[in-house]
C-alpha positions as CSV (number, residue, x, y, z in Angstrom):
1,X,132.3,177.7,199.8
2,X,130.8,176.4,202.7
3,X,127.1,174.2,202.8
4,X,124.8,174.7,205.6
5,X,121.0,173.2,206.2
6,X,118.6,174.5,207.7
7,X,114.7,173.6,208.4
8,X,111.8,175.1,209.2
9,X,107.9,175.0,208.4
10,X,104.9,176.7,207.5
11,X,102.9,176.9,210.2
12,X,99.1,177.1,210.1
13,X,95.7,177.0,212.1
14,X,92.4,177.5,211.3
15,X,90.6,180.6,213.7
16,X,86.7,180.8,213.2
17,X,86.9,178.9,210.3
18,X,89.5,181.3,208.5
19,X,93.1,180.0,207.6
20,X,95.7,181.6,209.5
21,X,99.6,181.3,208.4
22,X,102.4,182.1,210.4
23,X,105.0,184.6,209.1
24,X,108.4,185.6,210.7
25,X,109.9,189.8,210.2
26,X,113.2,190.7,210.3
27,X,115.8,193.6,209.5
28,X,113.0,195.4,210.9
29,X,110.4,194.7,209.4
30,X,111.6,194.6,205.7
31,X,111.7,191.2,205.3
32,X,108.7,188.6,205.9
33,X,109.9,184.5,205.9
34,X,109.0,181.5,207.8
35,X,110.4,180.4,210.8
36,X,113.9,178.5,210.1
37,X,116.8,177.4,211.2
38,X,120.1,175.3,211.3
39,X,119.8,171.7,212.1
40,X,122.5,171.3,214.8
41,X,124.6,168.0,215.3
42,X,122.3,165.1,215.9
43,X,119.4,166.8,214.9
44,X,116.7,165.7,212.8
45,X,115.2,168.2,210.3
46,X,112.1,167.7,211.7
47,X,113.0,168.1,215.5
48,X,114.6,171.6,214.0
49,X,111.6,172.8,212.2
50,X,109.8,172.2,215.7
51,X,112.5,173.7,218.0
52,X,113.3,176.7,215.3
53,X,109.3,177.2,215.5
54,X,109.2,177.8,219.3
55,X,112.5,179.3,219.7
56,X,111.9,182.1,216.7
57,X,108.2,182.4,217.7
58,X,107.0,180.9,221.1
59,X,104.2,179.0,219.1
60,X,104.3,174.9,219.3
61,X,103.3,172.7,216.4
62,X,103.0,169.1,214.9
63,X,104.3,167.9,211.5
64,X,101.5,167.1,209.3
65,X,103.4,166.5,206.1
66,X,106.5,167.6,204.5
67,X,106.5,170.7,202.2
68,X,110.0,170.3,199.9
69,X,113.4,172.1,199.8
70,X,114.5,175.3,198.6
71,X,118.6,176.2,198.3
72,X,119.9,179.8,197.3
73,X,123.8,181.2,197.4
74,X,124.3,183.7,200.1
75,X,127.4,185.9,201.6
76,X,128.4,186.3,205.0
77,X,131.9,188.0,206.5
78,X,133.1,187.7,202.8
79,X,132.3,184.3,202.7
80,X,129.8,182.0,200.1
81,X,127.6,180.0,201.5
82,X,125.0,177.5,199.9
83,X,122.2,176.6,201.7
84,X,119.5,174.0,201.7
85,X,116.4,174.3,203.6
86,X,113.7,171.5,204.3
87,X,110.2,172.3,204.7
88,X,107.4,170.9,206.7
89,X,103.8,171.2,207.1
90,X,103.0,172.4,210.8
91,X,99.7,172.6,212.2
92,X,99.3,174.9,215.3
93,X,99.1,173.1,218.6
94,X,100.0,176.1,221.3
95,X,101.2,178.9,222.7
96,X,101.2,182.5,222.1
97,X,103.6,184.8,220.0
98,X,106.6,185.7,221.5
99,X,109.1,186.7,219.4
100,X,113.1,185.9,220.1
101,X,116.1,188.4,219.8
102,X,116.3,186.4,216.2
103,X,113.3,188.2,215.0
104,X,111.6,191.4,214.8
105,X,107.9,189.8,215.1
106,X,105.9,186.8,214.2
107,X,101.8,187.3,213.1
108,X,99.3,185.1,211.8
109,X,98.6,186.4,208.2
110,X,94.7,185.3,206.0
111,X,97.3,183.2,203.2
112,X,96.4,185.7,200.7
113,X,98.1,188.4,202.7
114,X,101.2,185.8,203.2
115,X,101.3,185.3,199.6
116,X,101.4,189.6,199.2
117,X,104.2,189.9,202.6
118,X,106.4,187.4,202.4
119,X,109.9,188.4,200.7
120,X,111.6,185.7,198.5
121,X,110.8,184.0,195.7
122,X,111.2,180.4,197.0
123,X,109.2,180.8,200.1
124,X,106.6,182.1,198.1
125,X,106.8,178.5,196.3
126,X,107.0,176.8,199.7
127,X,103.7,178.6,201.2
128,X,101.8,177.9,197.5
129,X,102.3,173.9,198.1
130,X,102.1,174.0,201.5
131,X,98.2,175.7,201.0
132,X,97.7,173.3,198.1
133,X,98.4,170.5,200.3
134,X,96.0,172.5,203.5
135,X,93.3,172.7,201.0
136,X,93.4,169.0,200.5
137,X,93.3,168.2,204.0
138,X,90.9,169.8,204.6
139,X,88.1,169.2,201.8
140,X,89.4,165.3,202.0
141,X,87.7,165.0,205.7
């Protein structure tokens, strides 16, 4: 069994007032994440969050907070894997989407329509306390 990390974020901004989150497809279309990746050597998790953000989607961020971690079991080649993944908070700074060879697309989703696409179980988890902790943000100021 081999152990890999990975980090990424859920990515947000707020267009005419309405709360836009950003959602990664892949295997065409059939399955709906957040941007992630693996943390290479030397790498924080945060600078991978950042980098896997751009690279997956063309769109630039900050780290606002830090969501939590999510691990899962999964086979590759006839191999197990276990992987952990760190989540951050990342507010929109720039850029447009332009998806990578990684992905299929990247859109901005209301968050009840992220809730409804998105795929697994433990981003579904991730995206609830990473609106919980939008919401606060946001009625705190």
């Amino acid at each position: 069994m081999k152990r890999v990390f990975s980090a990424g974020g859920v990515v947000y901004k707020f267009e005419n007032g309405k709360l836009k989150i950003l959602l990664i497809s892949t295997k065409e279309g059939k399955i709906w994440a957040l941007p992630k990746g693996l943390i290479e050597k030397g790498e924080r998790p945060e600078q991978t969050a950042l980098r896997e953000i751009k690279e997956e989607t063309g769109i630039s961020g900050k780290i606002v907070d830090e969501i939590g971690e999510t691990s899962y079991w999964f086979v590759m080649e006839g191999e197990k894997y276990f992987k952990t993944v760190k989540y951050f908070l990342v507010q929109y700074t720039e850029g447009e989407i332009t998806p990578q060879w990684e992905i299929n697309s990247a859109e901005w989703f209301d968050p009840e329509e992220a809730m409804d696409k998105i795929t697994f179980k433990t981003d579904r988890e991730i995206l609830k306390k990473a609106l919980q902790k939008i919401y606060e943000q946001n009625t705190n100021t």
